[in-house]
C-alpha positions in Angstrom: -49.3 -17.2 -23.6 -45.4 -17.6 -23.7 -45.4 -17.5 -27.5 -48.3 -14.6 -27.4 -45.9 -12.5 -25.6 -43.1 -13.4 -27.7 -44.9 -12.3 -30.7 -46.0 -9.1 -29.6 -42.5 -8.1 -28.6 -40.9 -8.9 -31.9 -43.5 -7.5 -33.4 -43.3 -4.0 -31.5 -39.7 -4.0 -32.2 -40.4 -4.7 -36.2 -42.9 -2.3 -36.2 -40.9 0.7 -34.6 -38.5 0.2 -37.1 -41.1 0.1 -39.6 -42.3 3.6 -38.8 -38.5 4.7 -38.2 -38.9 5.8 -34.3 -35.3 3.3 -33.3 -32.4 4.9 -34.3 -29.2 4.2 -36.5 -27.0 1.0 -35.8 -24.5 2.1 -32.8 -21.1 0.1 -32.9 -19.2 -0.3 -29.7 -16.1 -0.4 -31.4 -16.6 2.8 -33.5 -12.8 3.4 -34.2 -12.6 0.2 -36.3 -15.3 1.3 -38.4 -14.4 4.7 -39.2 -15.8 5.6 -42.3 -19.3 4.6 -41.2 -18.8 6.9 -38.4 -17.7 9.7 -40.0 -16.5 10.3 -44.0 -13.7 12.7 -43.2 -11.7 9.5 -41.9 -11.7 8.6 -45.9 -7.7 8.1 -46.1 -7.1 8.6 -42.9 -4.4 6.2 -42.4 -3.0 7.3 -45.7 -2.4 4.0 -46.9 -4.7 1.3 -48.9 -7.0 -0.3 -45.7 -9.3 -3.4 -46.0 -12.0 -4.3 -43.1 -14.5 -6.4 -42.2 -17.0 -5.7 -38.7 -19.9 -7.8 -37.6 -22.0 -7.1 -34.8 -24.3 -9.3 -32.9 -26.5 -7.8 -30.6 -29.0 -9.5 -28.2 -28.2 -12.8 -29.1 -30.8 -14.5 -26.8 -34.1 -12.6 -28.0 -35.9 -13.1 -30.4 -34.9 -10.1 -32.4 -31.7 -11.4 -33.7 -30.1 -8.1 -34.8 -27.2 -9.0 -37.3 -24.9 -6.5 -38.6 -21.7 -6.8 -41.0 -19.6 -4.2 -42.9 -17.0 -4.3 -45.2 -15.3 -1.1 -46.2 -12.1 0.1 -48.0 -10.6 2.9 -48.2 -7.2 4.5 -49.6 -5.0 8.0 -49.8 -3.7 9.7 -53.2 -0.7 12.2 -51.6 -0.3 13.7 -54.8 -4.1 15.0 -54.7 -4.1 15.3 -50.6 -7.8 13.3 -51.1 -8.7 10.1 -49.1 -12.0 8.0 -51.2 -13.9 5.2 -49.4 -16.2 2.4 -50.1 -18.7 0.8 -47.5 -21.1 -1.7 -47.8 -23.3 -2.6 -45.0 -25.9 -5.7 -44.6 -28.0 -5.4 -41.6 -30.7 -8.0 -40.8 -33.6 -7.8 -38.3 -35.8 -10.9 -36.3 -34.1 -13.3 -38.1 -34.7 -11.6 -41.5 -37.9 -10.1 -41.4 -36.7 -6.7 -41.8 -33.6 -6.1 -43.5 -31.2 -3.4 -45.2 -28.5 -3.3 -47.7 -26.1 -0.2 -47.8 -23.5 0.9 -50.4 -21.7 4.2 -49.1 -19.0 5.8 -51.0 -16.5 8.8 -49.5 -14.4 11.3 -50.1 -12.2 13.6 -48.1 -9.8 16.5 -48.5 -6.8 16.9 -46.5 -5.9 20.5 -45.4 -2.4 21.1 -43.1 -3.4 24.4 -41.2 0.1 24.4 -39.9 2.7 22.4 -39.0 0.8 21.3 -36.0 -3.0 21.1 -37.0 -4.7 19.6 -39.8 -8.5 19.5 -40.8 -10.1 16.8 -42.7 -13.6 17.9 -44.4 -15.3 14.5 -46.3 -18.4 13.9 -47.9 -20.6 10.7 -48.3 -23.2 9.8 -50.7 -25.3 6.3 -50.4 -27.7 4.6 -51.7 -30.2 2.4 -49.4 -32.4 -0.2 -50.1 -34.8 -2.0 -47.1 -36.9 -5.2 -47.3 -39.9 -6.7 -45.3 -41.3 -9.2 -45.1 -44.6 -10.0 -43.8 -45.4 -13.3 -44.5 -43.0 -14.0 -41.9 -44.4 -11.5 -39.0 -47.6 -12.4 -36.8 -50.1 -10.0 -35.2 -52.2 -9.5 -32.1 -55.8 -10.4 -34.1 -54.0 -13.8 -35.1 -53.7 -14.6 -31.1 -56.1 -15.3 -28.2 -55.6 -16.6 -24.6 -56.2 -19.7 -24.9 -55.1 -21.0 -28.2 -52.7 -18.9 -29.3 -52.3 -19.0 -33.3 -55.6 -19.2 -34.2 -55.6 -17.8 -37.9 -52.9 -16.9 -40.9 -52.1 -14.1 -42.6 -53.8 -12.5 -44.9 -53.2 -12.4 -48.1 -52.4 -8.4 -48.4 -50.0 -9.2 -45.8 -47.7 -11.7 -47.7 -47.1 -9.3 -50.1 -42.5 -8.6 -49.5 -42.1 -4.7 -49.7 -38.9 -3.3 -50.6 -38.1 0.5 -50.3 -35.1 2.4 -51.8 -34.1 6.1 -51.0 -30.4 8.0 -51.6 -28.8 9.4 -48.4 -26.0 11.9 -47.9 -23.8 12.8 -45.5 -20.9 14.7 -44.4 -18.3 15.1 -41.2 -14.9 16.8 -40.8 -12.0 15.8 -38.7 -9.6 18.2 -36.9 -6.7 16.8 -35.2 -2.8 17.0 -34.2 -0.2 14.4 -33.4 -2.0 13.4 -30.2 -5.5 15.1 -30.3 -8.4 15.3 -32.2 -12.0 16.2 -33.1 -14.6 15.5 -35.0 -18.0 16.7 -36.3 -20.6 14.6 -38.8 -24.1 14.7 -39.9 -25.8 12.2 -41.3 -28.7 11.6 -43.2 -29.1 15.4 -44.4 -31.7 14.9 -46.6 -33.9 13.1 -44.1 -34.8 10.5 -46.6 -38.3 9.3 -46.6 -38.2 5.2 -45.6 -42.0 4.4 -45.8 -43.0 1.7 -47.4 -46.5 2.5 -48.7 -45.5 4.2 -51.7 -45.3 7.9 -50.9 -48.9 7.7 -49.2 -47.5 8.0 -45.9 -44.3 10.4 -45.0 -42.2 8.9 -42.6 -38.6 10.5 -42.6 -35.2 8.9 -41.0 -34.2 12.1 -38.5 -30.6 13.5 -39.0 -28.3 12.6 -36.8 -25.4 14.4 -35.8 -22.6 13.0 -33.6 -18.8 15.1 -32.0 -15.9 12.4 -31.3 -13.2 13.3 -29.3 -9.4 11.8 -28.1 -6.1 12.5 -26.8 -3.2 10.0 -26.8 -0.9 10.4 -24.0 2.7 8.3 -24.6 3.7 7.1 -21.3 6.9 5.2 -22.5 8.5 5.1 -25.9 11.7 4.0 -27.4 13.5 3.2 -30.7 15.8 0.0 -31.0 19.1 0.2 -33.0 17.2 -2.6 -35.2 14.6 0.1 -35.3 11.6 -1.6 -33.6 9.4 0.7 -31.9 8.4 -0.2 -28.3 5.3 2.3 -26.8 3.0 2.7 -23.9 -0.5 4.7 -24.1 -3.4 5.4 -22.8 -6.3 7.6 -24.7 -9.5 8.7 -23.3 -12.4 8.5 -25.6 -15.8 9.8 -26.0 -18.6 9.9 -29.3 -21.6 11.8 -28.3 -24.4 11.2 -30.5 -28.4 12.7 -31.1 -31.1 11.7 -33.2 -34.3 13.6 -32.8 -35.5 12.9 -29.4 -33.0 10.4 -28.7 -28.9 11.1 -27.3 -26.0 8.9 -26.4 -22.6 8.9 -24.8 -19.8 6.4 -25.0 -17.2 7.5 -22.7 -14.0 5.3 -22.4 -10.2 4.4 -22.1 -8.0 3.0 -24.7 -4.7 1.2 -23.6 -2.1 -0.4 -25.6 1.2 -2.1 -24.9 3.2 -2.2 -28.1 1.2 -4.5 -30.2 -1.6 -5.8 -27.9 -4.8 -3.1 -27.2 -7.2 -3.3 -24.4 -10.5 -0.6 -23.7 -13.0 -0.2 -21.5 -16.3 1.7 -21.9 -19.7 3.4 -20.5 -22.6 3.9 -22.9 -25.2 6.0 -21.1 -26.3 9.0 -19.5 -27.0 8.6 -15.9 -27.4 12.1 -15.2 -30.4 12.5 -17.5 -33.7 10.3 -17.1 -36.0 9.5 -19.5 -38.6 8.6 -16.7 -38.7 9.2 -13.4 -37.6 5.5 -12.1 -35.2 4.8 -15.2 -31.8 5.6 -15.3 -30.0 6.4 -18.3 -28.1 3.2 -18.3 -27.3 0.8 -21.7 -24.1 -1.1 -20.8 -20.5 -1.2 -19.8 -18.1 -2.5 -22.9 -14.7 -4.3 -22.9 -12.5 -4.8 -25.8 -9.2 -6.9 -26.5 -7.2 -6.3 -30.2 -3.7 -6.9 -31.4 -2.8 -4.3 -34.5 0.0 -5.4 -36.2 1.9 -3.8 -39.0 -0.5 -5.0 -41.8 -3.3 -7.4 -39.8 -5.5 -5.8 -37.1 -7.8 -7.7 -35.1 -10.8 -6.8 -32.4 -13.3 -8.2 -30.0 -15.6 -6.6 -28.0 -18.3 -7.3 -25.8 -21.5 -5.0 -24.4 -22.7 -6.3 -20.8 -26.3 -5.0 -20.4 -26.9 -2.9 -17.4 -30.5 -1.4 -18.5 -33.4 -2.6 -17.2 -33.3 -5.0 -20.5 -30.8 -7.4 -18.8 -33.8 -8.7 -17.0 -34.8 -10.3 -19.9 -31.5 -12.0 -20.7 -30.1 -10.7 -23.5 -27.0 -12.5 -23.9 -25.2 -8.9 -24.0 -23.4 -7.9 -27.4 -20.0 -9.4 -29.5 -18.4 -6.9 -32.6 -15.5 -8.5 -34.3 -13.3 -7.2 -36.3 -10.4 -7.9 -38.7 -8.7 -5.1 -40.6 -5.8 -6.1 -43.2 -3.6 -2.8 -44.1 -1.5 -2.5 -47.3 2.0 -2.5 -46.9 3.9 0.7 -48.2 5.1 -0.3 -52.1 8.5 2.3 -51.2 9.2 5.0 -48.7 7.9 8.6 -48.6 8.1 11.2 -46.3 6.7 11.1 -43.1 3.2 12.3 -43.3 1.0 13.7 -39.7 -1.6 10.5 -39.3 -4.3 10.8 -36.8 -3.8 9.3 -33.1 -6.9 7.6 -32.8 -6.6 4.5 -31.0 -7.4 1.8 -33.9 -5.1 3.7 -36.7 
């Protein structure tokens, strides 16, 4: 009966991603993967930047969601444009279901005035899913008493693959300590069924505002010209998908070199039943950024009613490896976000 039970949970979970009612990857630490959150932060650090993310989620189910992204991005000056590359792997109950993801990027920076500046970008990607049924089981294979009583059949092993284009775009408005931002993804709302074209089933657009202000609570300059600071930034990303919303509401601290953050995901005011509160989970995150070498952990402790069940919470690590500057050039207005 244990294993019955098993079964039918992975494969509910397989099967709602099969007919596209979960929703698009959510990454706790969403400033150190930038240009999958939105493209207008193509160039945004206006240097050449390097990253790799991975994100384990619910460890202890069966599910075994894996996610990794490497992405790069750089700035041309002379044409004010930021370009990106991502390339996303994510991987579902151990492999069952999974999806490869090339995105590429380009913004345009625009100084409204010596104090604000507006980043409009554009994203175009290419997507390509795989599942595999051989691997899944269904309810007609089980009974009560023996469990797996028969195999798959046949039409079942066939491995179905799916590939669709998907475009996006975002824009960034911000000042030396505050900014804004606005994306929407999946425009098209690319059809992800994998029957061909006999059955419609389209991947809702999602839209998502991100928001932050940087207060400097102690700064100072050395004579050797070491730079010593104290902040604090307040965070949110507010996110929607068809039926389904999210907020991730936070503060961001750093000390010099060393970073530290604290975050709610949820919203408690608004029920999606009558006895279940709009809580996911409460995320803390350590990182030292260095001049070149940035590095992040996070963890999500589960605080829904799926921490029952012992999910084993959530880890994200990053490591981010920025170019040094080849000579100096003026000054130039980056954003504040916390990560950059």
């Amino acid at each position: 009966m244990k294993i019955y039970i098993k079964s039918l949970i992975l494969i509910t979970l397989i099967l709602n991603s099969i007919e596209l009612k979960s929703q698009d990857i959510q990454f706790s630490q969403f400033y150190n993967v930038p240009l999958y959150m939105n493209p207008g932060f193509a160039g945004s650090l206006h240097r050449t930047r390097v990253s790799f993310h991975q994100r384990l989620q619910w460890p202890k189910l069966d599910a075994k969601y894996t996610t990794s992204v490497l992405s790069a991005d750089t700035y041309f000056s002379k044409y004010k444009s930021g370009v990106g590359l991502m390339v996303l792997q994510d991987n579902q109950g151990g492999g069952q279901i999974s999806s490869t993801e090339v995105h590429f990027m380009y913004s345009y920076e625009v100084n409204i005035n010596r104090k604000w500046t507006f980043k409009p970008g554009i994203e175009a990607a290419y997507v390509s899913r795989f599942l595999n049924y051989a691997e899944l089981r269904f309810p007609h294979q089980f009974n009560n008493t023996q469990g797996l009583v028969s195999g798959t059949d046949p039409q079942d092993l066939l491995n179905r693959a799916k590939a669709y284009a998907d475009l996006s775009a975002g824009g960034i408005l911000y000042t030396k300590e505050f900014w804004l931002g606005f994306a929407g993804h999946h425009v098209n709302t690319p059809n992800q069924s994998f029957d061909g074209g006999a059955n419609v089933s389209t991947l809702p657009a999602q839209y998502s505002i991100v928001s932050g202000y940087k207060y400097v609570l102690f700064q100072r300059v050395s004579m050797q010209h070491d730079k010593e600071e104290i902040s604090v930034t307040p965070t949110f990303q507010y996110k929607w998908q068809g039926k389904s919303d999210q907020l991730d509401l936070g503060l961001y601290g750093a000390v010099n070199e060393f970073l530290v953050g604290f975050w709610y995901r949820g919203i408690p005011i608004k029920r999606y039943e009558q006895r279940i509160q709009n809580n996911e989970s409460i995320i803390g995150f350590v990182g030292w950024k260095g001049e070149t070498l940035r590095i992040g952990y996070s963890y999500d402790l589960t605080v829904s009613r799926l921490a029952r069940a012992g999910t084993g919470g959530s880890h994200e690590f990053n490591l981010t490896y920025v170019f040094p500057k080849k000579h100096k050039k003026k000054i130039m207005k980056r954003l504040p976000c916390p990560s950059f």
